[in-house]
C-alpha positions, 0 to 999 in steps of 0.5 A: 500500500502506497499513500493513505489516509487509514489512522490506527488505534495505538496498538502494536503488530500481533502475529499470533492473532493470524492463522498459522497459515495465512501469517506467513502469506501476509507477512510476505504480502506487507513486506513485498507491497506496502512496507516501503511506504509504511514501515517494516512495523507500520510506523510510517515512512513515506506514508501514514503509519498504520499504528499508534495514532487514531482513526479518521476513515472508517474503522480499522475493520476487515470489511473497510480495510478492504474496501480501501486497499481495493479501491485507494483513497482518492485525493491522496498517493495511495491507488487501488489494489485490486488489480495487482492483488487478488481477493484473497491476498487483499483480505489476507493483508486485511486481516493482519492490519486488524490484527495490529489493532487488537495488541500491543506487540510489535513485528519482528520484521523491518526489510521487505523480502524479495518482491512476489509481485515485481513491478509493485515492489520495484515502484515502492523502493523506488519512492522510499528511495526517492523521499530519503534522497529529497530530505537528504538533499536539503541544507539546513543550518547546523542543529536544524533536521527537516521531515515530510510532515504531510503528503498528498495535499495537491497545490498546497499553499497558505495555511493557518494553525488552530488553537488545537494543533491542525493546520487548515491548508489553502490550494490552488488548482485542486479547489480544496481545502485540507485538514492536517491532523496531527498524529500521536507523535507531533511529527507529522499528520494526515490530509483530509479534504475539508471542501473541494470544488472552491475556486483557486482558494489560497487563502486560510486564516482563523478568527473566533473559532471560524476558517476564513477562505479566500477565494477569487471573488469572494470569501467564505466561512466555516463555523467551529471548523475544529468541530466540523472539519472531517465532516464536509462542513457547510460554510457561509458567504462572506458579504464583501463586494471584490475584484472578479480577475483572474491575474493575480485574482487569488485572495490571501487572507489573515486575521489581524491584532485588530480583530479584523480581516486583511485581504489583498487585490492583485493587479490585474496585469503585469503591468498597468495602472491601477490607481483609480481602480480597487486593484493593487491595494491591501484591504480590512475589514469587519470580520461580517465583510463590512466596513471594506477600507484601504490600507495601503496601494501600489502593491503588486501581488502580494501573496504573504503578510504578517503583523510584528510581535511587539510593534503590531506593525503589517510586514509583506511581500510582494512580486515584482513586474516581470519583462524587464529582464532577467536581473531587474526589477527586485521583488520587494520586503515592505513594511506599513508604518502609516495608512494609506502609504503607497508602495510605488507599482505601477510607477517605481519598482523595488525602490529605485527603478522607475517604470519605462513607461508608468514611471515617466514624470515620477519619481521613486522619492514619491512611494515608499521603499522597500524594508529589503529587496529580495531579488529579481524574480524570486516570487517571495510567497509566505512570511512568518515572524518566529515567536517559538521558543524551539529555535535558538532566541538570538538568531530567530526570535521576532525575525522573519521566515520568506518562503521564495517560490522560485522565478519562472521566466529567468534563464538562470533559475532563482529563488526556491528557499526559504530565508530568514530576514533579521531585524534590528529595531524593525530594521532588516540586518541580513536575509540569508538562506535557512532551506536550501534545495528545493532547486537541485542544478536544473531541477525543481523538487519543490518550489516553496509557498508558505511558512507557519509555526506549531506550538511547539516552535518547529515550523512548517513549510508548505511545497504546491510543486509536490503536494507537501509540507515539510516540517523543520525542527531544531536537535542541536545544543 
């Protein structure tokens, strides 16, 4: 069995509680088939363990066991059996998971024996090989270990933390929205579908109890998502009058210190003026939709925002225009320090360069600067500022996590980290790497899109390129 979505009770592997018989047969089966992705012992590997943590499908049962190796778990890696495997081997294998669900023993075996079903076995190597060659090829720095937190989310992009620990996920191309339920041991979690059919929803936050989504024209509501997220909740529309364009249309969205919503519109275009119009700007509002009010303006597209820890101060992204080349303009690190301000777009780009045709009879005195460039065509997406205690205080704590998801149009490929931007008194010092890999030679393994921090200060890193979310702790002294 490849990807699943199955949760077990936490109970260990009981041999004895299979026949004679049919142990052996099923030992083989595992081993051959499912154990690359899910552990010699179940414990999870490239895939959910099968043990030690509770159930979200079904019931760890023969019938639903083998109702889902038959026939997979759509939305997820793990495909449907029945044409590799036959009845009798599907419920052979049925019966010994049920069997890891009735003691506390665990297996004596940990290697996959020789395959009885080639090809199979070979696709499964293959996988485990490939994922302990992704991890491997990460660079961290010292003390730092970085793991597959999730898999099988499709598009993943923003994503927001609740007061209990799951991590609601925005897409893009998939039109849903994902639950990451944390599993018995912290370090990874489960995919469910919350909702699907959505319109490019990137967007999450939460605000009294609720998951706000943003999509392209509108906003939508979960009530009590914690309560609600694994039964396909009903949501509500958010009554708030928004830009219908798809260039740059998606809608990031976050809760603020102020109790009320931030919401951006993108610039229809890569370029054009958009200053009499609702587009490029940064949005509040009351979290009913009401009271609608500006921001800030001349804001490209900014797709990642966070308020300061102390001064409550709104930092962001934001992409800069492409066709000028390769090397320019610098995608841009701002900073709100009073309403209203204007960040230059259409007229100035990353501070000093002026438009070659918005920017004539302008100057870049005129707009605000940006806080940092951060590179032409780097695509910044997500920022956090870390307020954890896990990470070591005097290099992280109040400093800010970009993800960089990578240019598109530039010869040379750039960007795909993740960096940290320090600051002293709310000015940036340095922005070096902290993720690198993502961009091996020539090859893209994940482009970046948002970071957010677990309660217990690790931090996740959400990849719309593999469908993941990767986890980065801190083990060093």
């Amino acid at each position: 069995m490849k990807r699943t979505a199955l949760q077990a009770a936490a109970v260990g592997i009981a041999f004895a509680s299979i026949t004679a018989q049919a142990a052996p047969a099923a030992d083989k089966l595992y081993l051959d088939n499912c154990a690359a992705c899910h552990g010699g012992k179940m414990e999870g590997i490239l895939g959910p363990a099968l043990t030690d943590h509770a159930w979200t499908i079904g019931t760890p049962s023969k019938a639903n066991l083998v109702k889902v190796i038959s026939e997979g778990v759509p939305g997820t890696d793990m495909p449907a059996w029945k044409q590799t495997l036959n009845g009798e081997q599907i419920g052979a294998l049925a019966d010994f998971i049920v069997a890891a669900n009735s003691s506390g023993k665990k297996p004596a075996t940990a290697t996959p024996a020789a395959a009885a079903t080639p090809a199979a076995a070979a696709a499964a190597a293959t996988k485990a090989s490939s994922g302990s060659a992704l991890l491997s090829g990460f660079k961290l720095p010292k003390g730092f270990r970085i793991s597959v937190y999730a898999d099988g989310a499709a598009t993943a992009r923003s994503m927001a933390v609740s007061s209990n620990g799951v991590v609601y996920l925005g897409s893009r191309k998939a039109g849903k929205i994902y639950a990451l339920v944390p599993r018995a041991d912290k370090q990874s979690a489960d995919v469910v579908t919350v909702a699907e059919g959505l319109d490019s929803p990137i967007g999450v936050t939460l605000l009294n109890g609720a998951l706000y989504v943003g999509e392209i024209s509108r906003v939508i509501r979960f009530d009590n998502i914690d309560q609600r997220y694994a039964k396909k909740p009903s949501y509500e529309v958010v009554k708030v009058d928004l830009p219908k364009d798809k260039w740059h249309g998606e809608k990031m969205i976050r809760s603020g210190p102020d109790g009320k919503l931030y919401i951006p519109v993108g610039a229809p275009c890569n370029i054009c003026d958009t200053d009499d119009t609702k587009s490029a700007k940064l949005y509040r509002m009351n979290a009913d939709g009401s009271q609608l009010e500006e921001v800030a303006r001349g804001i490209r597209n900014t797709v990642g925002y966070d308020f300061h820890p102390t001064t409550k101060q709104l930092w962001f992204t934001d992409n800069g225009r492409d066709e000028l080349g390769d090397n320019t303009p610098s995608c841009e690190l701002n900073v709100i320090t009073k309403p209203r301000q204007h960040f230059g777009f259409p007229y100035c780009h990353g501070g000093v360069v002026a438009d070659p045709e918005f920017g004539r009879g302008r100057t870049c005195d005129e707009f605000e600067p940006p806080a940092a460039k951060l590179g032409p065509h780097v695509a910044p997406l997500g920022m956090t500022f870390y307020t954890g205690t896990q990470f070591p205080q005097q290099t992280y704590r109040n400093n800010i996590f970009v993800a960089e998801h990578g240019s598109w149009n530039r010869e040379n490929k750039i960007g795909y980290t993740v960096h940290l931007i320090t600051l002293n008194n709310s000015k940036v010092v340095s922005d070096t790497a902290f993720i690198d890999g993502f961009l091996r030679g020539d090859e893209v393994v994940g482009r970046p899109v948002d970071v957010v921090q677990l309660a217990d200060g690790s931090l996740l890193v959400s990849d719309d390129y593999g469908g993941r979310v990767f986890r980065v702790s801190y083990e060093g002294k």
